[in-house]
SETIKE-433781 format. One line per 8 residues: number of its first residue (from 1); their letters; for each residue y, z, x of C-alpha. Coordinates in nm, 2 decimals. Last residue first. Layout:
residues N
NUM> a> Y:Z:X; ...
***
This chain:
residues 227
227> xxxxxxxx> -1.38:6.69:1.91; -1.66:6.70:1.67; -1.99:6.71:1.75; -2.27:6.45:1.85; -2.31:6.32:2.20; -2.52:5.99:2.32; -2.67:5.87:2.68; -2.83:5.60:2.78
219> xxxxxxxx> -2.91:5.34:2.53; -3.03:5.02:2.67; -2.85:4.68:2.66; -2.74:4.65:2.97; -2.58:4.97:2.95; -2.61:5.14:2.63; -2.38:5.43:2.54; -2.35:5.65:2.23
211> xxxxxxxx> -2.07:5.89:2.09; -2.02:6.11:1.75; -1.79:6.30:1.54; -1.45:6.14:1.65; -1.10:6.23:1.60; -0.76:5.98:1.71; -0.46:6.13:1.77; -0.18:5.86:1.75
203> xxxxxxxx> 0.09:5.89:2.01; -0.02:5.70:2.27; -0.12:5.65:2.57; -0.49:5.85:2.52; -0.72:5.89:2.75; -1.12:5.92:2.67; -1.37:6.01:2.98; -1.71:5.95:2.96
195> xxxxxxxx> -2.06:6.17:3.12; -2.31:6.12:3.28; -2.47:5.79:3.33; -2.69:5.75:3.62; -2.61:5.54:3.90; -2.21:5.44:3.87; -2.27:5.05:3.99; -1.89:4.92:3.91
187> xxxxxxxx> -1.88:4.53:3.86; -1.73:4.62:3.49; -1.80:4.41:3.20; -1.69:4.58:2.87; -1.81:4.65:2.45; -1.67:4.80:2.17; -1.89:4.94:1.94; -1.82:5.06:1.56
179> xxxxxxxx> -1.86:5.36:1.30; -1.61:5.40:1.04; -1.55:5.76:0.90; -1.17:5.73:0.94; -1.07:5.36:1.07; -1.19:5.34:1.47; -1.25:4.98:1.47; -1.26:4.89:1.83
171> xxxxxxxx> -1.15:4.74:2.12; -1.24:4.91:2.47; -0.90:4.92:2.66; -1.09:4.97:2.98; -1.03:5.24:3.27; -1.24:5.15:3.58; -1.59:5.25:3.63; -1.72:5.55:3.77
163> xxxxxxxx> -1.95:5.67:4.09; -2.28:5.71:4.18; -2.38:6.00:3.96; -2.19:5.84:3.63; -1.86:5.85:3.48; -1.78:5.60:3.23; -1.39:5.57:3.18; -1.27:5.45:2.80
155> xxxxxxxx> -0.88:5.40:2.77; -0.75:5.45:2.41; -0.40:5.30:2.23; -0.37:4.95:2.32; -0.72:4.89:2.08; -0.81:4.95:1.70; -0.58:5.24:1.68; -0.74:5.63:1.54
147> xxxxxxxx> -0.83:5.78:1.19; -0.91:6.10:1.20; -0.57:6.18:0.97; -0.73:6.24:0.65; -1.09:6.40:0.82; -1.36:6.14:0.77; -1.41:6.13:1.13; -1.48:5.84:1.38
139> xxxxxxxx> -1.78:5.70:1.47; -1.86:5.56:1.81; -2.07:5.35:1.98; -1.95:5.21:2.34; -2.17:4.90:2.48; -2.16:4.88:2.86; -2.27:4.55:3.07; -2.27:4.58:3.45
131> xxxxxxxx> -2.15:4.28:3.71; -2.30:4.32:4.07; -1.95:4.20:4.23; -2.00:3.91:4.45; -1.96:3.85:4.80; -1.95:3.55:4.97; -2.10:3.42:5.29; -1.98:3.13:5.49
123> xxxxxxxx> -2.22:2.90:5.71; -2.12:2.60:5.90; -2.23:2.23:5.99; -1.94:2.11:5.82; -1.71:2.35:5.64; -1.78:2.52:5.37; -1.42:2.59:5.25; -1.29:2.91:5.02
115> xxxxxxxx> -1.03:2.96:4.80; -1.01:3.22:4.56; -1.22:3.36:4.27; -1.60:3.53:4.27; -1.85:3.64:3.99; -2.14:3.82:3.97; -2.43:3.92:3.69; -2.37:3.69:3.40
107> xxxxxxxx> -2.69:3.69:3.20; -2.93:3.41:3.13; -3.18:3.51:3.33; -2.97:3.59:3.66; -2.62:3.43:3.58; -2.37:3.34:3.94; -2.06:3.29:3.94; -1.83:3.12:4.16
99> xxxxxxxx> -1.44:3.02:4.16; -1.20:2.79:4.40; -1.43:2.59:4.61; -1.37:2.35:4.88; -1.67:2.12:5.05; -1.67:1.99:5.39; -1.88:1.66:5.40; -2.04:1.68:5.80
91> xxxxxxxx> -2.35:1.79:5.70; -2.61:2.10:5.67; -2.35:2.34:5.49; -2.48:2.67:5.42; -2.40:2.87:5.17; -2.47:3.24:5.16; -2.39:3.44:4.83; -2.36:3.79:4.74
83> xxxxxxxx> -2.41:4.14:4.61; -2.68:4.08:4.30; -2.92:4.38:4.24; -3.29:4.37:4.30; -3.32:4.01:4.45; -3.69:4.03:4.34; -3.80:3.65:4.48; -3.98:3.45:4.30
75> xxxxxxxx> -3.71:3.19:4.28; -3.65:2.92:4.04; -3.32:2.71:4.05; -3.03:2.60:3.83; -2.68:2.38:3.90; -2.36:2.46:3.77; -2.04:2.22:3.70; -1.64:2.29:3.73
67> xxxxxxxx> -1.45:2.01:3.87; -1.14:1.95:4.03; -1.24:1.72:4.26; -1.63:1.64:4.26; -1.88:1.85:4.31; -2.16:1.76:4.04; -2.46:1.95:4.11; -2.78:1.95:4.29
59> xxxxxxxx> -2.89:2.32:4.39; -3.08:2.30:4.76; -3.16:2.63:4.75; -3.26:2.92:5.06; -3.49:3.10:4.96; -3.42:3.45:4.78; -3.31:3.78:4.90; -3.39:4.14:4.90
51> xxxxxxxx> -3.36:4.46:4.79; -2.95:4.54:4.72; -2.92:4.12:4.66; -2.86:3.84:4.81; -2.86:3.46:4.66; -2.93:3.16:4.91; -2.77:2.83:4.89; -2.81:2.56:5.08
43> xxxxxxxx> -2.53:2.25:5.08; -2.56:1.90:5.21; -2.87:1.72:5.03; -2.68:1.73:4.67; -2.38:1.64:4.48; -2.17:1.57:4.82; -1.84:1.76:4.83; -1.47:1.74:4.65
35> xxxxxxxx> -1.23:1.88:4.88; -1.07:1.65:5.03; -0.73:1.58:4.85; -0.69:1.92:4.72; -0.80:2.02:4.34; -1.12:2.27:4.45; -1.42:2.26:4.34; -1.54:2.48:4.08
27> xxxxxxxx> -1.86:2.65:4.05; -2.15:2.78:3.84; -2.47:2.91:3.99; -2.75:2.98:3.75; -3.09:3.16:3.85; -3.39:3.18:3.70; -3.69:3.42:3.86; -4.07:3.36:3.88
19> xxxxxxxx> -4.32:3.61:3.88; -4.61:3.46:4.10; -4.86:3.44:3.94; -5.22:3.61:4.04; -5.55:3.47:3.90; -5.84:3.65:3.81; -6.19:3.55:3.71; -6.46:3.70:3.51
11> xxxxxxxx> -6.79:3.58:3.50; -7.11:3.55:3.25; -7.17:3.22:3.36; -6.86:3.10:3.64; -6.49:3.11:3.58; -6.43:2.86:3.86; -6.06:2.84:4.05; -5.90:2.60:4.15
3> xxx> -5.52:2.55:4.28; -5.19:2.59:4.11; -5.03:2.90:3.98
***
């Protein structure tokens, strides 16, 4: 907050802040013979997300040849979740990218990889896949053959209301009575967590007593039994 404002005799005064967002973009230019860009004063970036988006950025950074840099900005804005990117290119420098990602306080929330060219005096939009974190508890039995494969063996599915994620090789300990987390990215948005699926490729039966989930770091949903 900037301005001024008097907390008179006997008075109470309130301010308003705005809540302010950071936001890393990291990129890599591409390797061909023109398509390193201009550090800063040619490319705008705005971020979109499901409720909104922020301003547009002017976000110095090295763009040279072949080089993978990030630049940082402030936003107010409540984005809500990340879906894409919008760069536009105020010059005549074209610049070639190969890869983008993008971190919202810290933590990676989209990421791109290809080719792409902002070209001069144009616009090209991006889309990135809002990226989830899951954390997979388990303990396994005490039961002489309950024991199960560290990884290659189990594929983890979380189902939710919205949808499900892909099938991940979630390593793990899973020696008899141990209990351990695995842990996975996926750019799947499932809504509310219901339930999980387990396969198994191989030929080593695996027994479990108990099952938790956080996603982003927050618990949200657990089973106890035996199965």
């Amino acid at each position: 907050w900037q301005g001024t404002s008097t907390v008179s005799d006997y008075k109470t005064a309130t301010i308003n802040f705005e809540y302010l967002v950071n936001y890393q973009i990291t990129h890599t230019t591409g390797t061909g013979e023109h398509h390193d860009g201009t550090n800063s004063g040619a490319y705008l970036f705005t971020l979109i997300g499901t409720a909104g988006e922020t301003a547009e950025h002017d976000c110095p950074a090295d763009r040279t040849k072949g080089v993978t840099a990030h630049c940082t900005f402030e936003d107010p804005a409540d984005i809500g979740k990340l879906k894409g990117m919008r760069i536009k290119n105020k010059g005549d420098n074209t610049w070639v990218f190969v890869s983008m990602s993008v971190e919202i306080e810290g933590v990676l929330r989209g990421k791109w990889q290809g080719t792409r060219a902002v070209n001069d005096y144009k616009t090209v939009n991006i889309n990135l896949g809002y990226i989830v974190y899951y954390r997979i508890t388990h303990k396994t039995g005490t039961g002489k053959y309950d024991g199960g494969n560290k990884s290659g063996a189990y594929f983890f599915t979380l189902i939710g209301t919205a949808g499900e994620t892909a099938e991940h090789d979630c390593s793990a300990n899973r020696a008899r009575g141990v209990t351990a987390h695995c842990t996975f990215q996926a750019p799947a948005d499932i809504g509310k967590l219901k339930g999980m699926r387990v396969k198994n490729k191989s030929d080593n039966t695996w027994v479990f007593v108990s099952m938790s989930v956080q996603i982003d770091g927050v618990l949200k949903g657990r089973w106890q039994g035996n199965t």
